[in-house]
PDB file with one MODEL, atoms N, CA, C and O in Angstrom:
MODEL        1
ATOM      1  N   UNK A   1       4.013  65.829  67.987  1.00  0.00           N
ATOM      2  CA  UNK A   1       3.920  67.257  67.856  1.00  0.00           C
ATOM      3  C   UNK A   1       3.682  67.591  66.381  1.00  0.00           C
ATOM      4  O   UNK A   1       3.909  66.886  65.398  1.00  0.00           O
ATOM      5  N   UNK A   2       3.114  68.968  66.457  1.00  0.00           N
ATOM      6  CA  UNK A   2       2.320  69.219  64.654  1.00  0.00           C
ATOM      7  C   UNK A   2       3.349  70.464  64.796  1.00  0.00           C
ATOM      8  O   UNK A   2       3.974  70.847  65.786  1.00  0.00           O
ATOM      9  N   UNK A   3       3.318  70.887  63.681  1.00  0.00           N
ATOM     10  CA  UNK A   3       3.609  72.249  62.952  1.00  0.00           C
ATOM     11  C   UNK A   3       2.993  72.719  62.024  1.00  0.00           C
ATOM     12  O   UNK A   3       2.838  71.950  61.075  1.00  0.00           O
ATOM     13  N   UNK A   4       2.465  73.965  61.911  1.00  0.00           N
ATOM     14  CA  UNK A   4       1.892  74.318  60.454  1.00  0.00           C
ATOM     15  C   UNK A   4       2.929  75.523  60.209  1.00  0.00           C
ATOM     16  O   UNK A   4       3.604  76.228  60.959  1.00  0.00           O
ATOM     17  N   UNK A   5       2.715  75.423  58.572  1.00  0.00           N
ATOM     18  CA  UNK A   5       3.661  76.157  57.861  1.00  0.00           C
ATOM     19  C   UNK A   5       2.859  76.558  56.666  1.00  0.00           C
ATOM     20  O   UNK A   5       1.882  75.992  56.176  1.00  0.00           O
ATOM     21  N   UNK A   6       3.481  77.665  56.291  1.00  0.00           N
ATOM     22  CA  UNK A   6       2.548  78.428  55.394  1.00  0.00           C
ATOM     23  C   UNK A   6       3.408  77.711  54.124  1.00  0.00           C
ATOM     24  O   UNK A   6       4.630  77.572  54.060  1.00  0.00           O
ATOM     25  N   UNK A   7       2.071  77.170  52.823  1.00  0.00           N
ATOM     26  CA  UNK A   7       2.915  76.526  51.405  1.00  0.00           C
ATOM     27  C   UNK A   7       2.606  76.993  50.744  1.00  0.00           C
ATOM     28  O   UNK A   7       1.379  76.904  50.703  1.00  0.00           O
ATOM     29  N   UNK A   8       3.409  78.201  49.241  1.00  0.00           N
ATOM     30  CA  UNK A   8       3.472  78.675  48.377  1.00  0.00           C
ATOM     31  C   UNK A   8       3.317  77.555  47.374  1.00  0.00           C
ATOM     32  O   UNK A   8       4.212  76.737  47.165  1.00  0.00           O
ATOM     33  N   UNK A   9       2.086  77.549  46.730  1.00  0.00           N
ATOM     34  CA  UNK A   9       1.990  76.608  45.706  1.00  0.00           C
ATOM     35  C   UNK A   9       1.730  77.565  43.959  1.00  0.00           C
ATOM     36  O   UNK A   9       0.964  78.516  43.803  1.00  0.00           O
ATOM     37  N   UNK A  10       2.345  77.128  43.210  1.00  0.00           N
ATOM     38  CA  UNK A  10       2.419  77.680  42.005  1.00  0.00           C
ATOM     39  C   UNK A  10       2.257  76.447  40.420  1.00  0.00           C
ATOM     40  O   UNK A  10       2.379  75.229  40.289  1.00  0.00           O
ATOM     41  N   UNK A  11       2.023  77.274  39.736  1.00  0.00           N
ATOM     42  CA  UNK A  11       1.686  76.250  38.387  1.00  0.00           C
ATOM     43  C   UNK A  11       2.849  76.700  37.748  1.00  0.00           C
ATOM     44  O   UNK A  11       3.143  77.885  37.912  1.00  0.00           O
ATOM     45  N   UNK A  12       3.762  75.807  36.868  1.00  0.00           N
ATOM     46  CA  UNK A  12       4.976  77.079  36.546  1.00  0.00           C
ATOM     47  C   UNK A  12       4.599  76.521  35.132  1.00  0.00           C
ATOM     48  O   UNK A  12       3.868  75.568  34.861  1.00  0.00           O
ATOM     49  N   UNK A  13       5.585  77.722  33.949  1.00  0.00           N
ATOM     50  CA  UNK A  13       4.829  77.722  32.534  1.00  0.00           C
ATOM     51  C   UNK A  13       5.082  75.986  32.003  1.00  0.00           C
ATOM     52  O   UNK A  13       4.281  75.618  31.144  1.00  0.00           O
ATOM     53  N   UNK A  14       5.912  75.157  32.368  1.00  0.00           N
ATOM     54  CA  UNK A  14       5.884  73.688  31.996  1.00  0.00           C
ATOM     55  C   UNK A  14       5.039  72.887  32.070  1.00  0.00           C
ATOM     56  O   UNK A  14       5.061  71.904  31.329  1.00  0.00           O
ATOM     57  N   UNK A  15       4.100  73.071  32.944  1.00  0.00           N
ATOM     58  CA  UNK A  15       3.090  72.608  33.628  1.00  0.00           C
ATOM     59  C   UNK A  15       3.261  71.923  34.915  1.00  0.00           C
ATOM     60  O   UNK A  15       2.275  71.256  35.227  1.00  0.00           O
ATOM     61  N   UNK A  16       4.196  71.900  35.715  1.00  0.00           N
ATOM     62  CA  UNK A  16       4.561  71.028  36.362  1.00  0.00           C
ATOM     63  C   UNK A  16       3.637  72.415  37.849  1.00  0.00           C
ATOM     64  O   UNK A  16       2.980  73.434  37.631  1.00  0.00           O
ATOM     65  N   UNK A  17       3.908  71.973  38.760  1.00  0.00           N
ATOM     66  CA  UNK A  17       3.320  72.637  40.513  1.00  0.00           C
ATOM     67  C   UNK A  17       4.884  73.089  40.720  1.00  0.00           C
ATOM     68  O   UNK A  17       5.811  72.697  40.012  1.00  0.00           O
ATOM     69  N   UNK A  18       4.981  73.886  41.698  1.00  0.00           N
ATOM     70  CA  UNK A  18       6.149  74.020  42.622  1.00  0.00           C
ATOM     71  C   UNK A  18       5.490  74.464  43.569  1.00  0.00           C
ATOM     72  O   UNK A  18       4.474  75.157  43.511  1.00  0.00           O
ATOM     73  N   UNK A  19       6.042  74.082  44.475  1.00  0.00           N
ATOM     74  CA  UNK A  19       5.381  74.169  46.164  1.00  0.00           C
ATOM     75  C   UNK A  19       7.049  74.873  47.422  1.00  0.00           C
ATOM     76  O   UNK A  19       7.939  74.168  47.898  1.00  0.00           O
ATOM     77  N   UNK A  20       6.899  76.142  47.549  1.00  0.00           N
ATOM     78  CA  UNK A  20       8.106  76.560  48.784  1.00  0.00           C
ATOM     79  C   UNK A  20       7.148  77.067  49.771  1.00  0.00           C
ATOM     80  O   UNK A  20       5.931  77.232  49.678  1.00  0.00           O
ATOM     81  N   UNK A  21       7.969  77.281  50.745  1.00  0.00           N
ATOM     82  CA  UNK A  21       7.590  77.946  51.997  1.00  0.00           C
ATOM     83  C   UNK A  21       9.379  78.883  52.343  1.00  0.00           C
ATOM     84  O   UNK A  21      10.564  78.718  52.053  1.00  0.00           O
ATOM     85  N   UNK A  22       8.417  79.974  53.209  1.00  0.00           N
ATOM     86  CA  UNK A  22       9.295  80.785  53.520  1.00  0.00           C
ATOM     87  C   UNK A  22       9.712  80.569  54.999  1.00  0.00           C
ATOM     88  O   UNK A  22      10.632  81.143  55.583  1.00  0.00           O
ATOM     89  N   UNK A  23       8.857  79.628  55.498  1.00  0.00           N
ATOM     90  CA  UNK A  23       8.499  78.784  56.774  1.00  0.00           C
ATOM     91  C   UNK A  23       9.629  78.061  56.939  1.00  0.00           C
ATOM     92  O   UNK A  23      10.310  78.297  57.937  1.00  0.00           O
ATOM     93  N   UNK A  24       9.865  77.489  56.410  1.00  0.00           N
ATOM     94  CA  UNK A  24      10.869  76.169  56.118  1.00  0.00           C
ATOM     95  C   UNK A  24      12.120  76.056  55.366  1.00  0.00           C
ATOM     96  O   UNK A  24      12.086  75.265  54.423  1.00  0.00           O
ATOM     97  N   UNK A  25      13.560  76.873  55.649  1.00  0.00           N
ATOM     98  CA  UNK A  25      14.414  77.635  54.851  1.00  0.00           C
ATOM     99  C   UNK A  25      14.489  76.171  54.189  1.00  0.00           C
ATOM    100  O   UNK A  25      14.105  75.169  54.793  1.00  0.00           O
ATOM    101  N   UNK A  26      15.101  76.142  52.692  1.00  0.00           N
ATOM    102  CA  UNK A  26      15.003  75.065  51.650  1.00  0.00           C
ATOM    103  C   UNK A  26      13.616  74.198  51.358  1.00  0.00           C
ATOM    104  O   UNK A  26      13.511  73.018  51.024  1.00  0.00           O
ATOM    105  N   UNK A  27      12.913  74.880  51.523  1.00  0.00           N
ATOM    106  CA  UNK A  27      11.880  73.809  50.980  1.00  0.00           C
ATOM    107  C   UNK A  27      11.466  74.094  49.804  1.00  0.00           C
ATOM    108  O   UNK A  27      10.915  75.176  49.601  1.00  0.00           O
ATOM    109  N   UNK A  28      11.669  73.088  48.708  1.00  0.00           N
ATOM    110  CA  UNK A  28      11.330  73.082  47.281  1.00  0.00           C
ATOM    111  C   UNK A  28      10.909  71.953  46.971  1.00  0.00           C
ATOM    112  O   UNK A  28      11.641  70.995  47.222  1.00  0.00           O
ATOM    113  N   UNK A  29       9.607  71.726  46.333  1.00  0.00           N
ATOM    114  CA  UNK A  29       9.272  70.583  45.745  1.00  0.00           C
ATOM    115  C   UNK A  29       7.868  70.715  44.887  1.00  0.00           C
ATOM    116  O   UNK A  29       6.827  71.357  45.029  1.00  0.00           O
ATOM    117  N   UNK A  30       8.409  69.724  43.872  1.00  0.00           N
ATOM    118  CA  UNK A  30       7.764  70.068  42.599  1.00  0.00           C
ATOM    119  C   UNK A  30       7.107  68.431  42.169  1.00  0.00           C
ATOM    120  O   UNK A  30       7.679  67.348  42.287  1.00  0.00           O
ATOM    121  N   UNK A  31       5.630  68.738  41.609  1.00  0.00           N
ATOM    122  CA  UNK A  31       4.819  67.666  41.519  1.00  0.00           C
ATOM    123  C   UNK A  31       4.313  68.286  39.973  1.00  0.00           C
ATOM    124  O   UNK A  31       4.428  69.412  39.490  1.00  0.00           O
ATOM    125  N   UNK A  32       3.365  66.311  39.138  1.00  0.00           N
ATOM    126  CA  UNK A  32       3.065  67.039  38.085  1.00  0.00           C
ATOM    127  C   UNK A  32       1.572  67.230  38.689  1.00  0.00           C
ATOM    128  O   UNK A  32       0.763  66.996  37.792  1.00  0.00           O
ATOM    129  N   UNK A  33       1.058  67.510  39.670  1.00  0.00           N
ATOM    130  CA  UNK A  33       0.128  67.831  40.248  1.00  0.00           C
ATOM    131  C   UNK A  33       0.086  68.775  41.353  1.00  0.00           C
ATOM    132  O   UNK A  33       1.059  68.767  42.107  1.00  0.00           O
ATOM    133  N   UNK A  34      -0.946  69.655  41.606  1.00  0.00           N
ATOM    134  CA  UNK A  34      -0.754  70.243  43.363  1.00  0.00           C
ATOM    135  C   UNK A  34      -0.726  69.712  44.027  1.00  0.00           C
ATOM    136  O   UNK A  34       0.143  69.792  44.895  1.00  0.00           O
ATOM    137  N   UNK A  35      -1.974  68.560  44.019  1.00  0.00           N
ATOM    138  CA  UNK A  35      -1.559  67.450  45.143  1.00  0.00           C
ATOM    139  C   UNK A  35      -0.331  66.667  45.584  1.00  0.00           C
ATOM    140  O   UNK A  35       0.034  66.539  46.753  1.00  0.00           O
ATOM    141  N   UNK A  36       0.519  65.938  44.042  1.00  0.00           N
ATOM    142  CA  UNK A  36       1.429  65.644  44.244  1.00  0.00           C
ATOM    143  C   UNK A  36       2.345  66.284  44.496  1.00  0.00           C
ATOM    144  O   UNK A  36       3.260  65.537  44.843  1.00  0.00           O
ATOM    145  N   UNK A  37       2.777  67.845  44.528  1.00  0.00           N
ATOM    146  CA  UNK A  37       3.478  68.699  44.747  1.00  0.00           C
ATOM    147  C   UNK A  37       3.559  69.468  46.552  1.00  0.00           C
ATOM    148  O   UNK A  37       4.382  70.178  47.129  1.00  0.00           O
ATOM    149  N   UNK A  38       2.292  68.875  46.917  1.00  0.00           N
ATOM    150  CA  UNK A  38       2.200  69.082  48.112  1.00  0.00           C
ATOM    151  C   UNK A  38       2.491  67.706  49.382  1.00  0.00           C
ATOM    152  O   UNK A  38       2.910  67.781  50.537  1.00  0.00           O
ATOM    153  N   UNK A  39       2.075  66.563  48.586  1.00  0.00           N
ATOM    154  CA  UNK A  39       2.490  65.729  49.135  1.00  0.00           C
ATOM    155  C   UNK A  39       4.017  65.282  49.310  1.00  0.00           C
ATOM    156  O   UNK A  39       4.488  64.672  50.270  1.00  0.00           O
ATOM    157  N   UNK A  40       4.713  65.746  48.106  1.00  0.00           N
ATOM    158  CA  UNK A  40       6.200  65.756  48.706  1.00  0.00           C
ATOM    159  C   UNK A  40       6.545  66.905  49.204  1.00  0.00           C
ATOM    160  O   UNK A  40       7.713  66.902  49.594  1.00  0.00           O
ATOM    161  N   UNK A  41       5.784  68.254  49.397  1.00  0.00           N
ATOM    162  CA  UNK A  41       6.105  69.181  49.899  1.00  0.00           C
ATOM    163  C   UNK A  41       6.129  68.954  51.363  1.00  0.00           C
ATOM    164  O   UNK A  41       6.874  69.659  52.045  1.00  0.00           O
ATOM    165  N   UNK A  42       5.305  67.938  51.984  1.00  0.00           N
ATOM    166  CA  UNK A  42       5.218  67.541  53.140  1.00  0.00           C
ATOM    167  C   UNK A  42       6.143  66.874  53.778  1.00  0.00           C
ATOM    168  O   UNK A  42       6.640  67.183  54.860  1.00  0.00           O
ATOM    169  N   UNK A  43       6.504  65.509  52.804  1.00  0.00           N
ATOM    170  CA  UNK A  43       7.454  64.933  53.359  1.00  0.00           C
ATOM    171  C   UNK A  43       9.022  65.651  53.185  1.00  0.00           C
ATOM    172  O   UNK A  43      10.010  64.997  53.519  1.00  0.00           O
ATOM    173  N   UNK A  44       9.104  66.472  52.862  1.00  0.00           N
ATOM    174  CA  UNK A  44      10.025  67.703  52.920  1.00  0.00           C
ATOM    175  C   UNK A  44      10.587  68.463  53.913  1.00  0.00           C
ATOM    176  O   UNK A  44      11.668  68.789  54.403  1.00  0.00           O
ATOM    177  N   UNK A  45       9.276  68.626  54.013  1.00  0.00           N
ATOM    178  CA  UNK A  45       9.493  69.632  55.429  1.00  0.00           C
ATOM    179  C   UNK A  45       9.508  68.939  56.721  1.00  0.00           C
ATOM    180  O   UNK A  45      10.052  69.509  57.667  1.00  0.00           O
ATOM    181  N   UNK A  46       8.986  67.793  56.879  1.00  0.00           N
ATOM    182  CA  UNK A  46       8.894  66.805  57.820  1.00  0.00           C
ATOM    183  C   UNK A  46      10.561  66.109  57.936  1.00  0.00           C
ATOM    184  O   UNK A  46      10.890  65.392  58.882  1.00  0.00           O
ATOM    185  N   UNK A  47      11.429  66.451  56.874  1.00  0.00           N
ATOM    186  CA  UNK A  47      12.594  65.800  56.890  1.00  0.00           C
ATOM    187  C   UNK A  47      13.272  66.931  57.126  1.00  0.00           C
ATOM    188  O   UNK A  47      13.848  66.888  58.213  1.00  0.00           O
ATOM    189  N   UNK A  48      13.427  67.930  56.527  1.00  0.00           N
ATOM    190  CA  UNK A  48      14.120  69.474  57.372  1.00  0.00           C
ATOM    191  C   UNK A  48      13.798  69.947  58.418  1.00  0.00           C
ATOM    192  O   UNK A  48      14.666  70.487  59.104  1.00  0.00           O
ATOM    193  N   UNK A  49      12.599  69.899  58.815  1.00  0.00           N
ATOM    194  CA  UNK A  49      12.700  69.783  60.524  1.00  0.00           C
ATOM    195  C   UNK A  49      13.129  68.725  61.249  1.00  0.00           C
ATOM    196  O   UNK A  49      13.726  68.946  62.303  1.00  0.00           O
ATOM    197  N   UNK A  50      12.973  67.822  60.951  1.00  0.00           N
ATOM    198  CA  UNK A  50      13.659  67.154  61.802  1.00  0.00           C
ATOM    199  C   UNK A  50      14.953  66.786  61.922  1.00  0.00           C
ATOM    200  O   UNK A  50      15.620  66.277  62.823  1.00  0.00           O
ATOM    201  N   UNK A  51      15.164  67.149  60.825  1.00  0.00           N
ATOM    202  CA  UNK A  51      17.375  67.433  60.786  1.00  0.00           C
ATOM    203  C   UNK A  51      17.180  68.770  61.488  1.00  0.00           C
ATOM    204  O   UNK A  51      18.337  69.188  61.526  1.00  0.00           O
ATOM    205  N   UNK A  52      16.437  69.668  62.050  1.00  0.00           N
ATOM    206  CA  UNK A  52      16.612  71.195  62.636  1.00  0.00           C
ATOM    207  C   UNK A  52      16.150  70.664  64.476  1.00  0.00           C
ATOM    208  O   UNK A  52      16.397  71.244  65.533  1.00  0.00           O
ATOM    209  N   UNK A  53      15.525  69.551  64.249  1.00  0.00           N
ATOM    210  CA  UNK A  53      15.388  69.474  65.612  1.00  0.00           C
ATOM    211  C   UNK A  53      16.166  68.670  66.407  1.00  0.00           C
ATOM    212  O   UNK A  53      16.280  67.482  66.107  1.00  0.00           O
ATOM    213  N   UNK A  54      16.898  69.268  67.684  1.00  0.00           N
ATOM    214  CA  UNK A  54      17.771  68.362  68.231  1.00  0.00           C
ATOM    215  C   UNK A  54      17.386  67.185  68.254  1.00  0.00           C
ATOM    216  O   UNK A  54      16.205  66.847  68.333  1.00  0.00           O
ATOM    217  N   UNK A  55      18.513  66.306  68.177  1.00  0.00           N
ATOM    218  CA  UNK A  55      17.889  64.811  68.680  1.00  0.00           C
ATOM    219  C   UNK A  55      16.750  64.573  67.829  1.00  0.00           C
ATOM    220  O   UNK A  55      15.604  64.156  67.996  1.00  0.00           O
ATOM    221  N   UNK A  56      17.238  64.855  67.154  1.00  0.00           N
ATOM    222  CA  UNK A  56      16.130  64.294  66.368  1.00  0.00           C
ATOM    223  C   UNK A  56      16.670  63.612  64.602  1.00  0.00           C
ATOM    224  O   UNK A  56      15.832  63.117  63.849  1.00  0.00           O
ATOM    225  N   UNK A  57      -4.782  68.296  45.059  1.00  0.00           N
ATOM    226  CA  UNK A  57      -7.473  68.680  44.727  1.00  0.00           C
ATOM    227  C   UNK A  57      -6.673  69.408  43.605  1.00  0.00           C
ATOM    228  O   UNK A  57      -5.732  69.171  42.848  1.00  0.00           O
ATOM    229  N   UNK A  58      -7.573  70.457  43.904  1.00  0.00           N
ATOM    230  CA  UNK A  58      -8.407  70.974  42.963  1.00  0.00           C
ATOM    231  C   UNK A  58      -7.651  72.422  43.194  1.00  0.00           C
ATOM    232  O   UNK A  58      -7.450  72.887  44.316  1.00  0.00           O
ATOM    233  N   UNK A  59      -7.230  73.118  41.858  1.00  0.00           N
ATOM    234  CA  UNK A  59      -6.761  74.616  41.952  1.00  0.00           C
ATOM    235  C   UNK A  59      -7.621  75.761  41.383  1.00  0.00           C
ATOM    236  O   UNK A  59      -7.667  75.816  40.154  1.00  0.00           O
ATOM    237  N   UNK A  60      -8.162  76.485  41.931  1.00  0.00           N
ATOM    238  CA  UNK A  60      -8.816  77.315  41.681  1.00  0.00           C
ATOM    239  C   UNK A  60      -7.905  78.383  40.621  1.00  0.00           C
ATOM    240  O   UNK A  60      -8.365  78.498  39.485  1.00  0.00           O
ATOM    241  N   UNK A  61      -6.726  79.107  40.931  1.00  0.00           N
ATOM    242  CA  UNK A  61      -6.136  79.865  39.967  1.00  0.00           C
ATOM    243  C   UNK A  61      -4.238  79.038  39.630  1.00  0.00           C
ATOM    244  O   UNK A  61      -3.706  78.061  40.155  1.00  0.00           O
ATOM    245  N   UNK A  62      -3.929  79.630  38.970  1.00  0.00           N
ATOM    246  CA  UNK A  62      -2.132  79.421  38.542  1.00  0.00           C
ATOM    247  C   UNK A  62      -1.438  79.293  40.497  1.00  0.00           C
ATOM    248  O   UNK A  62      -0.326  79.017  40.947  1.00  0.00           O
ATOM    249  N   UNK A  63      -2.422  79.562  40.988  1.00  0.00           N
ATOM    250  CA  UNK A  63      -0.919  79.941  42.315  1.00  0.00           C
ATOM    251  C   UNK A  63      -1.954  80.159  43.127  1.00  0.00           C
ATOM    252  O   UNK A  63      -3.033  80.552  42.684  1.00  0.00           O
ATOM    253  N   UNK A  64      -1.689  79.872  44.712  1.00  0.00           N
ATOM    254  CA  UNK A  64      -2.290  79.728  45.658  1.00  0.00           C
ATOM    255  C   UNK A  64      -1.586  79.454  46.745  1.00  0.00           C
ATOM    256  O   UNK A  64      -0.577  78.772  46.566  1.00  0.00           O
ATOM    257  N   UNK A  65      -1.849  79.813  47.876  1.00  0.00           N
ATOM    258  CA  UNK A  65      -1.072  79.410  49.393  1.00  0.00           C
ATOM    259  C   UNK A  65      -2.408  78.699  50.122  1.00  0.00           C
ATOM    260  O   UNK A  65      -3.631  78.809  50.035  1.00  0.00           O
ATOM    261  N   UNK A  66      -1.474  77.927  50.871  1.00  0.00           N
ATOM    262  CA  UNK A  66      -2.152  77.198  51.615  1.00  0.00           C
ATOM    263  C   UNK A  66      -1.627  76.859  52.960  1.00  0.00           C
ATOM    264  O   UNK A  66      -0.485  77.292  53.115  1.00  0.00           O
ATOM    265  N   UNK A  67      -2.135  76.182  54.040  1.00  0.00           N
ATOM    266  CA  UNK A  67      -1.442  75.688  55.453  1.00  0.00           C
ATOM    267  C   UNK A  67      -1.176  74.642  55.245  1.00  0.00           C
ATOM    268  O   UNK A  67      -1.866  74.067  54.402  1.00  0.00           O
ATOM    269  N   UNK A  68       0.221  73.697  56.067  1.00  0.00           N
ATOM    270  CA  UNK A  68       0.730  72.805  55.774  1.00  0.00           C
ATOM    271  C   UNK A  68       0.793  72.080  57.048  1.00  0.00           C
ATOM    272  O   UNK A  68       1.895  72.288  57.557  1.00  0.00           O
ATOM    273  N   UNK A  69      -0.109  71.136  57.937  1.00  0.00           N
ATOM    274  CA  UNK A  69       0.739  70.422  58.612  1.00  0.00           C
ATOM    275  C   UNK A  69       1.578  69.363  58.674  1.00  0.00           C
ATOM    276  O   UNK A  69       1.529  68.359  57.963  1.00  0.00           O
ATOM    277  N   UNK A  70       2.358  69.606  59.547  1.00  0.00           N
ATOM    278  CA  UNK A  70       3.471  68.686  59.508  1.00  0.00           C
ATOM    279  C   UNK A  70       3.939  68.007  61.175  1.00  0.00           C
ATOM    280  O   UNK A  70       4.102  68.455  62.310  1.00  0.00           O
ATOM    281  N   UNK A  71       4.010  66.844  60.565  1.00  0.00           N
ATOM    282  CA  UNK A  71       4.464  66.266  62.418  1.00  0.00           C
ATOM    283  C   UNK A  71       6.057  65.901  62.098  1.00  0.00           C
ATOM    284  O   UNK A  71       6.772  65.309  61.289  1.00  0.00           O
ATOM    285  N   UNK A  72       6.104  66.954  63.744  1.00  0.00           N
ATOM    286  CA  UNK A  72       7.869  66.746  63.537  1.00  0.00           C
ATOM    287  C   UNK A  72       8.241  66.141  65.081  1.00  0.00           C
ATOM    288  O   UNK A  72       7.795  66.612  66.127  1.00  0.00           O
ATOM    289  N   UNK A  73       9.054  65.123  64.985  1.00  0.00           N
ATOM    290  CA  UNK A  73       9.274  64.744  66.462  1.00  0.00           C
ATOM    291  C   UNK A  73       9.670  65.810  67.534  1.00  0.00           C
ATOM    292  O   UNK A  73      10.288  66.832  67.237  1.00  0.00           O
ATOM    293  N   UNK A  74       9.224  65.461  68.948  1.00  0.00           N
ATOM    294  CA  UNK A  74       9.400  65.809  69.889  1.00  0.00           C
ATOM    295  C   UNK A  74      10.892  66.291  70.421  1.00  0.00           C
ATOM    296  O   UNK A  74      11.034  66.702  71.573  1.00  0.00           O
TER     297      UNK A  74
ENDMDL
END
């Protein structure tokens, strides 16, 4: 099973990414890249959902949203 989730991605003044969603209560994660900021943004959310489920490039400006999928077990 997939999920998409909406990802708040930002450049913050350090230079570093931060990546939340409002999708995903606690999701914070920070890369010194977007990419890398999204790639643990993934495995993030892929690990908070699934503690929630029973049984279970390139930046155009400072900040940008994007869609996130995520596979969360069944």
């Amino acid at each position: 099973m997939e999920r998409v989730i909406q990802l708040h991605v930002e450049r913050l003044p350090e230079g570093v990414f931060l990546a939340t969603s409002d999708d995903v209560q606690g999701l914070v994660a920070q890369g010194r890249s977007a990419s890398e900021a999204i790639e643990i943004a993934k495995d993030v959310a892929r690990k908070l959902l699934d503690a929630q489920t029973p049984g279970a490039g390139a930046v155009v400006g400072d900040s940008f949203d994007c869609s996130l999928v995520v596979p969360v077990e069944a």
